[in-house]
C-alpha positions in Angstrom: 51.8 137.4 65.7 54.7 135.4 64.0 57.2 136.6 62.2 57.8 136.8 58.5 61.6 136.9 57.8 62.2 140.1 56.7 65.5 138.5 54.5 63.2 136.6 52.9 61.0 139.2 51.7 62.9 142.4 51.2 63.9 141.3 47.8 60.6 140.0 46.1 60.9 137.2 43.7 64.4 136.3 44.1 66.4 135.7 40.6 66.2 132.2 39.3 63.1 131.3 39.5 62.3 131.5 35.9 59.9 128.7 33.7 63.2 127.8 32.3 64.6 127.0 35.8 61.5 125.2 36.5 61.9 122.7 33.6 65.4 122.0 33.8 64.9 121.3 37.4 61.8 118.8 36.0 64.1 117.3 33.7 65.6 115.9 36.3 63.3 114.9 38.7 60.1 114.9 36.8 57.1 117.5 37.2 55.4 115.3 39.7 58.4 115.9 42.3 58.5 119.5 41.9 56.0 121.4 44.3 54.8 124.8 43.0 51.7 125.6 44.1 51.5 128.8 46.8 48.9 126.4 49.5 51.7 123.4 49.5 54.7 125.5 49.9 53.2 126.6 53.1 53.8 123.3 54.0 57.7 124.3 54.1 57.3 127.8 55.7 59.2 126.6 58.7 60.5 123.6 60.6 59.9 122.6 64.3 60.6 126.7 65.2 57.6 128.4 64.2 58.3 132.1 65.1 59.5 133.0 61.9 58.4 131.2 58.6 59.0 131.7 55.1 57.8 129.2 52.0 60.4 128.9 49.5 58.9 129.8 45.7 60.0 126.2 44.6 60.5 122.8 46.5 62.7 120.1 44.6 62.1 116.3 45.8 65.5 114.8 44.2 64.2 110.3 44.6 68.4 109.5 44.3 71.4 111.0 45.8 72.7 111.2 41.7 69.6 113.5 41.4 70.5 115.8 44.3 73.8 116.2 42.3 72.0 117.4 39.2 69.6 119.4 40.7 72.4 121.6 42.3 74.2 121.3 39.1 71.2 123.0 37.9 71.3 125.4 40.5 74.8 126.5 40.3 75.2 127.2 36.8 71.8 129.8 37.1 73.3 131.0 39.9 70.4 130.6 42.6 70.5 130.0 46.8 69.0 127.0 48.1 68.2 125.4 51.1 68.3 121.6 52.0 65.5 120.1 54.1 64.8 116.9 55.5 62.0 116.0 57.6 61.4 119.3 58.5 61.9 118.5 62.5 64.2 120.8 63.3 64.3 123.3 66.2 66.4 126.2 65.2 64.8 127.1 61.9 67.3 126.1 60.1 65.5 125.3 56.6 64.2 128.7 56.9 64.2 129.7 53.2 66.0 133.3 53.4 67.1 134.9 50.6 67.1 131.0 49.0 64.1 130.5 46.9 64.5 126.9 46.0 64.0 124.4 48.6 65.7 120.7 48.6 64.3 118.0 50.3 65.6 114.7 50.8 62.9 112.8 52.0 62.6 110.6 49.1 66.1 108.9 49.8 65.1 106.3 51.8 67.2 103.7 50.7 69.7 101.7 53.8 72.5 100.6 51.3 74.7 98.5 52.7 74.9 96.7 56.4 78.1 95.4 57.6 77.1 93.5 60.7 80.9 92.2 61.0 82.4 95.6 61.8 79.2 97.3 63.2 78.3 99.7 59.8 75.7 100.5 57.6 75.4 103.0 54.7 72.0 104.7 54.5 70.6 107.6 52.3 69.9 111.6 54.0 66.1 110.6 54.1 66.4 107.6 55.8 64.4 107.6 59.5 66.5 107.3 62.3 64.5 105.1 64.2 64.5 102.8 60.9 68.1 101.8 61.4 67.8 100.5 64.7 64.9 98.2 63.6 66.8 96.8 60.8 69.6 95.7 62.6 67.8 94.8 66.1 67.9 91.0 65.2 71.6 91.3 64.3 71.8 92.2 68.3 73.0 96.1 67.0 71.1 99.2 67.1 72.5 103.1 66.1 72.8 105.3 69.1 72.0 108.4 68.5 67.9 108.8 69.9 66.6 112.7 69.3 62.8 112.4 70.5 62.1 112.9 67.5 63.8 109.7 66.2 60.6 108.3 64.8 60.1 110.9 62.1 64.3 112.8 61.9 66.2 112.0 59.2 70.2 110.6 59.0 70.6 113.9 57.0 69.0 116.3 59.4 70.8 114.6 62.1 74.5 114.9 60.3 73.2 118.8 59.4 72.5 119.5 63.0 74.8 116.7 65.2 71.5 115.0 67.1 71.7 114.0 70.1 69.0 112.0 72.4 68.5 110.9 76.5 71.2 108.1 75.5 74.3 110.2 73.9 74.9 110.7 77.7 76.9 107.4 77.2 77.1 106.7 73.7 77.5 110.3 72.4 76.3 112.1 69.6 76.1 112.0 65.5 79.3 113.1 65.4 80.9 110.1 67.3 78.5 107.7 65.2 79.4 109.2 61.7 82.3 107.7 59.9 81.7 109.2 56.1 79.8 111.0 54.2 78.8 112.0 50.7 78.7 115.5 50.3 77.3 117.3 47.4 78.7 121.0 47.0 76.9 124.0 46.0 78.7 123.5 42.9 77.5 120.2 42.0 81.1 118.2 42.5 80.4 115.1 44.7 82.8 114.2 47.3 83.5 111.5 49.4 84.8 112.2 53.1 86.1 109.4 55.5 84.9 106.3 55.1 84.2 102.5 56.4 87.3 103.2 58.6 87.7 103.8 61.6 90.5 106.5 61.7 92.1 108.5 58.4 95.3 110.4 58.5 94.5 114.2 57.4 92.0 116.6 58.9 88.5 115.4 60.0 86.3 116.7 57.1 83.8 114.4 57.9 83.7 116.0 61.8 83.8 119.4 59.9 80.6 118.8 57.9 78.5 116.9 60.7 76.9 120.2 62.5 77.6 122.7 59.6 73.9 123.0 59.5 73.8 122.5 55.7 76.1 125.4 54.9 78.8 123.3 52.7 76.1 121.5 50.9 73.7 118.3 51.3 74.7 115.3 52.6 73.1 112.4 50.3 74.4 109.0 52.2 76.1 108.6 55.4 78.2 105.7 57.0 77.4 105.1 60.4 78.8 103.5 63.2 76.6 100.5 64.5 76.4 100.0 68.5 76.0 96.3 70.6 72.6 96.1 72.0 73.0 95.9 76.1 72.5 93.0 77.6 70.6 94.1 80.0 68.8 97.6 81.5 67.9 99.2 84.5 64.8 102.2 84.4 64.3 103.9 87.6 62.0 106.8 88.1 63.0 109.2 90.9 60.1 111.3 92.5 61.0 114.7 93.8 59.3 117.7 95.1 60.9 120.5 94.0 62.8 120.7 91.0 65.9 121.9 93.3 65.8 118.7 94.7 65.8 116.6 91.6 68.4 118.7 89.9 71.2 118.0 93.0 70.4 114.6 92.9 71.7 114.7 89.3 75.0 116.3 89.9 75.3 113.2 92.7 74.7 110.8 90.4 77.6 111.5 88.2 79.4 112.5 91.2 79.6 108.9 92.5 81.0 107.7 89.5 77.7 106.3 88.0 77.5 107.2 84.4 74.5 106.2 83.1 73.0 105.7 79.7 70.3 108.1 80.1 69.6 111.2 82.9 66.4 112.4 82.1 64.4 115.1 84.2 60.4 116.3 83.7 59.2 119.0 85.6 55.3 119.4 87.4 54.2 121.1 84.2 55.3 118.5 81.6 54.6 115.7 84.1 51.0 117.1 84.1 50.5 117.3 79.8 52.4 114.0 79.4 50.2 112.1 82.2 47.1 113.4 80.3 48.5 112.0 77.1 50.1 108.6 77.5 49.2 107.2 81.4 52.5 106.1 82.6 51.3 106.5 85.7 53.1 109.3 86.5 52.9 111.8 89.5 51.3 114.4 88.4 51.6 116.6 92.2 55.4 116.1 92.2 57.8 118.9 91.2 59.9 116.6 89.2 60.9 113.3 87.9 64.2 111.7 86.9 64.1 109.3 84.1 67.7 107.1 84.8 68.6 104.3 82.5 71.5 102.4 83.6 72.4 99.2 80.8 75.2 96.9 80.6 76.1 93.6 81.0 73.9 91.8 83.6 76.0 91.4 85.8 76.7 94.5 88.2 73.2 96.5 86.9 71.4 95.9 90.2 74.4 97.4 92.1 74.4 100.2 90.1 70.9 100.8 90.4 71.0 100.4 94.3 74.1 103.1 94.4 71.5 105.0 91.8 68.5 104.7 94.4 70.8 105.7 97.4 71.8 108.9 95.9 68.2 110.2 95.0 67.2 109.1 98.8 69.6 111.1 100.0 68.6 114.5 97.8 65.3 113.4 98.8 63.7 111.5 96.9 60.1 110.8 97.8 59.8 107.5 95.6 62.0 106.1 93.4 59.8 102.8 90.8 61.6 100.5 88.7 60.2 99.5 85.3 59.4 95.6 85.6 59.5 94.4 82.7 59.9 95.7 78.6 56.6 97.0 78.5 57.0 99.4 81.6 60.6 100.3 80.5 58.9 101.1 76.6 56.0 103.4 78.2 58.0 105.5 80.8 59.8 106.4 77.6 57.1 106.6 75.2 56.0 109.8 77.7 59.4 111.1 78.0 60.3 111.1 73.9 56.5 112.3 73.4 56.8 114.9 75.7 57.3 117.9 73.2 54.0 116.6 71.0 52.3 116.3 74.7 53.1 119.8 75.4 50.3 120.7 72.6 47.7 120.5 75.7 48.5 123.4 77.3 49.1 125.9 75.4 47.8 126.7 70.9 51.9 126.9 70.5 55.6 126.4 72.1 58.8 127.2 71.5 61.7 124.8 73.0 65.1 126.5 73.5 68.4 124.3 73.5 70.7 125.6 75.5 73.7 123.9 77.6 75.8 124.4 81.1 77.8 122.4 83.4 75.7 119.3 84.4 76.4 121.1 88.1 75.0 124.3 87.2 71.5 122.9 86.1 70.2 123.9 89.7 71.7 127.7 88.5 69.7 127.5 85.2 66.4 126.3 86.9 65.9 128.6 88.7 67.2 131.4 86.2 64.2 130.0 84.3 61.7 130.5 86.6 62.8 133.9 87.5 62.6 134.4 83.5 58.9 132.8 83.5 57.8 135.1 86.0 59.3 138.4 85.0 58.3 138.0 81.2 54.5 136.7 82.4 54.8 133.6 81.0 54.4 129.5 81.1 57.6 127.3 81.1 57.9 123.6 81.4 60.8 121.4 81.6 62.2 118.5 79.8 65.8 117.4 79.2 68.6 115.9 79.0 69.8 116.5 82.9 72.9 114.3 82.3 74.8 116.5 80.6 73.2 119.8 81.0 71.6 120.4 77.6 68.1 121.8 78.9 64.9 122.2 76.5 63.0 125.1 78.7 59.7 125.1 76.6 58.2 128.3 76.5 54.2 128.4 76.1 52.3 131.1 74.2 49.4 131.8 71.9 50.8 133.2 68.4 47.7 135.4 68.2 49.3 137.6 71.2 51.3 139.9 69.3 52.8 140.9 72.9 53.0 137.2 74.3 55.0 136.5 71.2 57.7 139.4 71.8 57.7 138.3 75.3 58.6 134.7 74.3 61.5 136.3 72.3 62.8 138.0 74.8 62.6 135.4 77.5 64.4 133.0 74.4 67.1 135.3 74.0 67.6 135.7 78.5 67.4 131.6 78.6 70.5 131.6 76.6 72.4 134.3 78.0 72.3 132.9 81.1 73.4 129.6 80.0 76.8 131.4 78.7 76.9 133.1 82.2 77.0 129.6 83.8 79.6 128.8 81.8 77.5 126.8 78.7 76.9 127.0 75.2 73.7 128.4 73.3 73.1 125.3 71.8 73.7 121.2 72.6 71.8 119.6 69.6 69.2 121.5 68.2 71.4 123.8 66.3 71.7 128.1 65.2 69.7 128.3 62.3 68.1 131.5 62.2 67.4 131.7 66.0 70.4 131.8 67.8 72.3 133.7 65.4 72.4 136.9 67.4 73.9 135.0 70.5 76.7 134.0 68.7 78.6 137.0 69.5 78.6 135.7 73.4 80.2 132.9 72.9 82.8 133.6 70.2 84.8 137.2 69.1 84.5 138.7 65.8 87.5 137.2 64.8 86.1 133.7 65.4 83.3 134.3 63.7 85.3 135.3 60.8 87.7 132.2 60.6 84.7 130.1 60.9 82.9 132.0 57.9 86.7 131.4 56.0 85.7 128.2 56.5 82.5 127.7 55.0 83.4 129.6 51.8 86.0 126.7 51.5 83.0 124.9 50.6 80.4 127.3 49.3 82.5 130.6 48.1 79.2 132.3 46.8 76.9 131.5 50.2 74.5 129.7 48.0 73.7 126.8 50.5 71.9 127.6 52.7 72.2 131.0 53.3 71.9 133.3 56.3 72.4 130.7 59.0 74.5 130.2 61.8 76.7 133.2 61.6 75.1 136.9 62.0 77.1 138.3 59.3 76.7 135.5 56.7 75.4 137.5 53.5 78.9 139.4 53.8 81.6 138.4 51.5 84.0 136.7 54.1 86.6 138.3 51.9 86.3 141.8 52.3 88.2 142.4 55.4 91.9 141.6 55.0 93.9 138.8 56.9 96.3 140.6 59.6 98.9 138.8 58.6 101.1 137.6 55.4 103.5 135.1 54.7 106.9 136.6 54.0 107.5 137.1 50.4 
């Protein structure tokens, strides 16, 4: 049985949601862009975390980023919460409307601004695709690097909200290191500008500070992003292993020898199995795992790479190790890997994909603490992630029906991540806290951490208006109300 969030309903009709809010808010965007009825706000009940849901009472569809600044004009002289949303393919539950009855949703900016192909950047709106930037500059020999699996149907503002990654930040890095500015509307309605077309600005990194703050400072209506060059040239391998064990050292090897390459991807026998069924790479579906390796570069060096690549999967045992041979094979190996999570729907009515992180040589460590977890709690868990840098995506199968497979899925969530802290890790690598990881918090970071970092968001949003209740287990308490230890001499 899934949960309804019990913030979200304690209170009833939250205040603000009067006629009169209704038609300002249609002033502005026009009846036809405001959704009210009760069966298409389920629509918005929750985002790629399904666990807990909760349908805002109103959903705003703003078509410019000037109309996202009036809408929250609107907003913040009635006094009501709200939450942004984008695509709604997040993993965290992190457009979970709590205590926040009306619901933003950017999906109607769609506009790429400006492209500067001469310094490598490109202005595009929060509800531009991902995967749409990369196409429009592929002839211009560019491309934007940031890839989640989910690149096809993510948003640029969902990915600044919750710093995306993908298989190829291995090399190239996340949102963070491909954002140079962004627009920023505030919960009050001001519009500012942070960074820029430049590269570097003196002052603090505001534009670092808002790229992961989850839509707690505001909503992000354009971006400038950094363009990347296009490879000349690419190497896919697909390592065969029997044991998961196996595959996992070879990873560790593979960085070990100085090899960084521009994707380390691993499937294990159960995700091997659903994605076979789905797509027909030609997989293996009897082995325990696979590793996905994309080296790219110029062309000269690849193939020595690759042979170092193969020589170091041989000797963790590698059964068979396949090159892709041309475009088309590279394209379908991964087609099945960035599918995987849809894939997944074969074998089981529902999932839920945890995001947790540890030192790339600890993944062994984290394995098989998963495994012991799948077999104490009773239940299904396949694996598929980004091996390279330790940011795992167990995904946990379960049938929502099963009150007690549900509470069991929950429980197994919340060991997943405390183990990754053990190992030295994080409780998150791209997918974000939202409403999910907000109790693990406390392991990675002391009450007074949480507290500076709460300072900091009411910087931004003093009333906790923008998306509220995220990130920070404490967040409906005035940040205020406990006093600093220290003052400055008078």
């Amino acid at each position: 049985m899934i949960t309804r969030h019990p913030a979200a309903e304690a209170s009833g009709r939250p205040r603000g949601t009067s006629s009169l809010l209704r038609e300002d808010l249609a002033a502005v965007v026009g009846r036809a862009n405001l959704v009210e009825q009760a069966a298409s706000l389920m629509v918005y009940e929750c985002d790629g975390y399904t666990l807990e849901r909760a349908a805002p009472e109103l959903v705003v569809l703003p078509g410019s980023p000037e109309e996202v600044a009036r809408v929250i004009g609107v907003l913040a002289r009635a006094g009501v919460p709200f939450v942004p949303r984008g695509a709604g393919t997040g993993l965290s539950g992190g457009t979970l409307p709590v205590e926040a009855p009306v619901m933003v949703c950017t999906s109607r900016l769609q506009a790429i601004e400006a492209v500067d192909v001469r310094n490598r950047r490109l202005v595009a709106q929060a509800g531009v695709v991902n995967l749409w930037i990369s196409r429009r500059v592929q002839n211009d020999g560019l491309h934007y690097a940031p890839d989640p699996s989910s690149q096809g149907a993510c948003t640029i503002g969902g990915n600044v909200a919750e710093n995306s990654g993908g298989p190829h930040t291995l090399k190239y890095g996340v949102t963070t290191n491909h954002v140079l500015g962004v627009e920023l509307v505030l919960p009050s309605g001001e519009v500012v500008q942070l960074g820029g077309a430049v590269e570097e600005r003196p002052g603090y990194d505001l534009t670092g500070l808002v790229v992961g703050a989850e839509g707690t400072f505001g909503i992000v209506t354009r971006a400038t992003l950094r363009l990347t060059r296009t490879p000349e040239a690419y190497r896919t391998l697909l390592a065969v292993f029997d044991s998961v064990d196996a595959a996992s050292e070879a990873v560790s090897g593979i960085i070990a020898a100085g090899i960084v390459p521009a994707a380390l991807e691993m499937m294990d026998h159960l995700i091997l199995a659903a994605v076979e069924s789905a797509f027909h790479a030609g997989l293996p579906t009897d082995a325990g795992a696979v590793l996905l390796v994309e080296l790219d570069g110029a062309e000269a060096g690849l193939d020595e790479h690759a042979r170092r690549v193969r020589d170091v999967c041989e000797r963790h045992g590698a059964r068979e190790i396949r090159s892709a041979a041309s475009d088309a094979e590279r394209a379908l190996l991964w087609k099945a890997r960035k599918r995987a999570f849809g894939a997944v729907g074969r074998l089981a009515p529902n999932y839920c994909t945890q995001d947790g992180v540890v030192p790339r040589t600890r993944v062994p460590d984290i394995l098989r603490a998963i495994a012991a977890t799948a077999e104490r709690h009773r239940l299904r868990i396949g694996n598929v992630f980004h091996a390279g840098d330790g940011n795992i995506h167990p995904i946990i199968l379960f049938d929502e029906r099963d009150e007690d497979e549900v509470r069991r899925v929950l429980e197994a969530g919340r060991e997943i991540l405390e183990a990754c802290v053990a190992l030295g890790g994080s409780v998150t690598g791209e997918h974000g806290i939202g409403v999910e990881k907000m109790a693990q918090m406390p392991l990675l970071f002391s009450p007074d951490d949480l507290l500076a970092m709460t300072r900091v968001r009411a910087v931004f949003d003093p009333e906790q208006r923008s998306n509220p209740h995220k990130i920070f287990p404490d967040a409906k308490v005035c940040v205020e109300t406990r006093a600093p230890r220290r003052q400055a001499a008078m």
